[in-house]
Structures are given as C-alpha cells and as structure tokens.
KEKE-3310 file (N, C-alpha, C; in steps of 0.2 Angstrom, whole numbers, plus 5000, padded with zeros to 4 digits):
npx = (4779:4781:4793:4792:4797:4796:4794:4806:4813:4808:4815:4826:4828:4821:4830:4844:4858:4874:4890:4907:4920:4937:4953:4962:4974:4991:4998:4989:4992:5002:4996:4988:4996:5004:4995:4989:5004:5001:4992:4997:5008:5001:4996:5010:5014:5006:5009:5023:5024:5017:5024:5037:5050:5059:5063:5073:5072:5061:5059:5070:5065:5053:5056:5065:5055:5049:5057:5061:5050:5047:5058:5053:5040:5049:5055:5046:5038:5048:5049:5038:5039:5049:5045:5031:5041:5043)
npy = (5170:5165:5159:5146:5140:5124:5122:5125:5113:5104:5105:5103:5089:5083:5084:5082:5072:5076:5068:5067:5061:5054:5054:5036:5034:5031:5026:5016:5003:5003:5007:4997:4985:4990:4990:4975:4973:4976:4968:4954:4957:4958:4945:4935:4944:4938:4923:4923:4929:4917:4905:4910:4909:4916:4935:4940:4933:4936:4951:4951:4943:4951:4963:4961:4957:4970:4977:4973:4974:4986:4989:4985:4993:5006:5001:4999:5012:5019:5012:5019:5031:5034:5027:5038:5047:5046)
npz = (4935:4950:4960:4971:4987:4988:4976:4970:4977:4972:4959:4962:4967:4953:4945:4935:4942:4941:4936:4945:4937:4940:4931:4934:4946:4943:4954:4960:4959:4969:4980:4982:4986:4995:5006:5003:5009:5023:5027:5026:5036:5048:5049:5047:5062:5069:5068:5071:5083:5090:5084:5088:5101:5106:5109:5102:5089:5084:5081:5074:5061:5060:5056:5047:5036:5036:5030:5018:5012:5012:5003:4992:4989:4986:4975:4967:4967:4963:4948:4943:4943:4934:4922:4922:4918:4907)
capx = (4776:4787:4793:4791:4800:4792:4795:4814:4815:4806:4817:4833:4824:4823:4838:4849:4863:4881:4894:4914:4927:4943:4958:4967:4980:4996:4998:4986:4996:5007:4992:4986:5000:5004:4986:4991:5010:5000:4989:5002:5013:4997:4994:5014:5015:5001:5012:5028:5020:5014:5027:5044:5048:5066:5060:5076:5071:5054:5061:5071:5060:5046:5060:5067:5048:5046:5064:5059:5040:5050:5062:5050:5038:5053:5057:5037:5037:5054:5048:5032:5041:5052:5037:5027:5042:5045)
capy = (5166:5167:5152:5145:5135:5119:5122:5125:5108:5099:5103:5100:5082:5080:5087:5076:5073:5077:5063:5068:5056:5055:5046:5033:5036:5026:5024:5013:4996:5002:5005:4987:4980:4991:4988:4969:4972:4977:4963:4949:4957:4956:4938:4934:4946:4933:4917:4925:4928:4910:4900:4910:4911:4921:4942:4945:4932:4940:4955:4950:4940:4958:4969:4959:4961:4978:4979:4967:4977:4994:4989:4981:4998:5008:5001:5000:5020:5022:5010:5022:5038:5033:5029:5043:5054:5044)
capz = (4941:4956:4962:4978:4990:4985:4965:4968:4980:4966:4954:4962:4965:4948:4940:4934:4943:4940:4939:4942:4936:4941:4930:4940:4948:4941:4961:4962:4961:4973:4985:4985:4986:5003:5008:5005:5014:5029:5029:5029:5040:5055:5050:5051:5066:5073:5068:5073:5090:5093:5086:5089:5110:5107:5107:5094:5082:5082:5079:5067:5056:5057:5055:5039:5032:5036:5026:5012:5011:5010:4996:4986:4987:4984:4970:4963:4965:4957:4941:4940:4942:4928:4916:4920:4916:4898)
cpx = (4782:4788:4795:4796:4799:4795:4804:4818:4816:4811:4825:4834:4825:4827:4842:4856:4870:4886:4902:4917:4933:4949:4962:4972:4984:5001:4995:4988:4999:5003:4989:4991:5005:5000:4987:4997:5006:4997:4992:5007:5009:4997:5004:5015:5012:5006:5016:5028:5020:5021:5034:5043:5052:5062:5066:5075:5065:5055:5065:5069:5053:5049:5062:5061:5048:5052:5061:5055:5043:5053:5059:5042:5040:5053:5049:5038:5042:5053:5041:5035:5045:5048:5037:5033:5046:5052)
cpy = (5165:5160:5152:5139:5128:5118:5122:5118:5104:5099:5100:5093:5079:5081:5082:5076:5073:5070:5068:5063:5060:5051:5045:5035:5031:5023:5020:5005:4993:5003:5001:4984:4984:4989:4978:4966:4971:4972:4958:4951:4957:4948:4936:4936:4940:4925:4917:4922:4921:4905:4902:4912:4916:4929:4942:4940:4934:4944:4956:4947:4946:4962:4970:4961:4965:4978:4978:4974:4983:4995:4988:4987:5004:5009:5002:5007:5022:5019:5017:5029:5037:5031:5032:5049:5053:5043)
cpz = (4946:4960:4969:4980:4988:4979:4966:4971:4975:4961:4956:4965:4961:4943:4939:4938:4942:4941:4939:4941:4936:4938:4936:4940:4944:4949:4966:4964:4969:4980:4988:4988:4991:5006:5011:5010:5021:5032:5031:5033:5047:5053:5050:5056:5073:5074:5070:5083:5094:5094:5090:5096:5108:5105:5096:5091:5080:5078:5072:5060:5053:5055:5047:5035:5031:5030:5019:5007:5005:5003:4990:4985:4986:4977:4963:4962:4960:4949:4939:4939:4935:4922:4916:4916:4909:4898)
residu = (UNK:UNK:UNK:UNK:UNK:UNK:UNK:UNK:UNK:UNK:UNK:UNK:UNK:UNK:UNK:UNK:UNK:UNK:UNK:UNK:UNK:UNK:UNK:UNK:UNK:UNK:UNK:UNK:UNK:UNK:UNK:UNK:UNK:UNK:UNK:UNK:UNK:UNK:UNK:UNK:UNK:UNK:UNK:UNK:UNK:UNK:UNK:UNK:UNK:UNK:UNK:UNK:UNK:UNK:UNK:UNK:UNK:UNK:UNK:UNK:UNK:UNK:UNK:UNK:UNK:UNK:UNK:UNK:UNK:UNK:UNK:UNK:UNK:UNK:UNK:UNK:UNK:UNK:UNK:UNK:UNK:UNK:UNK:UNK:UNK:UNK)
# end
C-alpha cells in the first residue's frame, strides 16, 4: 500500500512525541542570584539617582555594588568549581 502525503502527516500527528532532558546545571544558583544582582542594582540605581545629588557619591555607592555583586559571584563560582572537582 503506498503511502500518501496525508497518511505520513497523520502519523507524525499522532506519534508520540519525544521529550529531551537536560541535568541541571550546578550553575544554576549562580544564575539567579546574577539575575537577582541585576535586578537590585536598577531599583538602587533608581534610589541612588533620586536621593544622592553629588555625581562621585553616586558612583561610588554603584561602583561598590558592582564590586560587592562581583566578589560575592566569584566566590559562588569558585565554591562550585571546588565541589564539582571533589
């Protein structure tokens, strides 16, 4: 029986399909918790902005953040790379 355009739709229709899974990353902490760095550092960028008139204290109060953010996702990557490597 020769299958037609039609019969080969239907079946890949009704075919089950496929799931992939992926294991987690052990990366993933460190992603939220950039994700969340970046979030508070627009809503301080915003408070900074309002309350502080002086440019360098601005700068210095986003700069120390950024500082802070960096050291404390540093050290997350270095506790995870030390795990993984037992």
């Amino acid at each position: 029986m020769p299958t037609t355009m039609a019969h080969a739709h239907r079946n890949i229709m009704t075919s089950p399909t496929k799931t992939t899974t992926v294991a987690p990353s052990p990366f993933n902490p460190v992603k939220i918790l950039l994700a969340l760095g970046i979030l508070l550092a627009v809503i301080l960028w915003c408070v900074v902005s309002l309350t502080v008139t002086s440019p360098l204290w601005q700068m210095l109060i986003l700069g120390g953040y950024s500082v802070g953010l960096s050291l404390v996702l540093v050290a997350q990557v270095r506790r995870i790379g030390l795990r993984e490597r037992g």
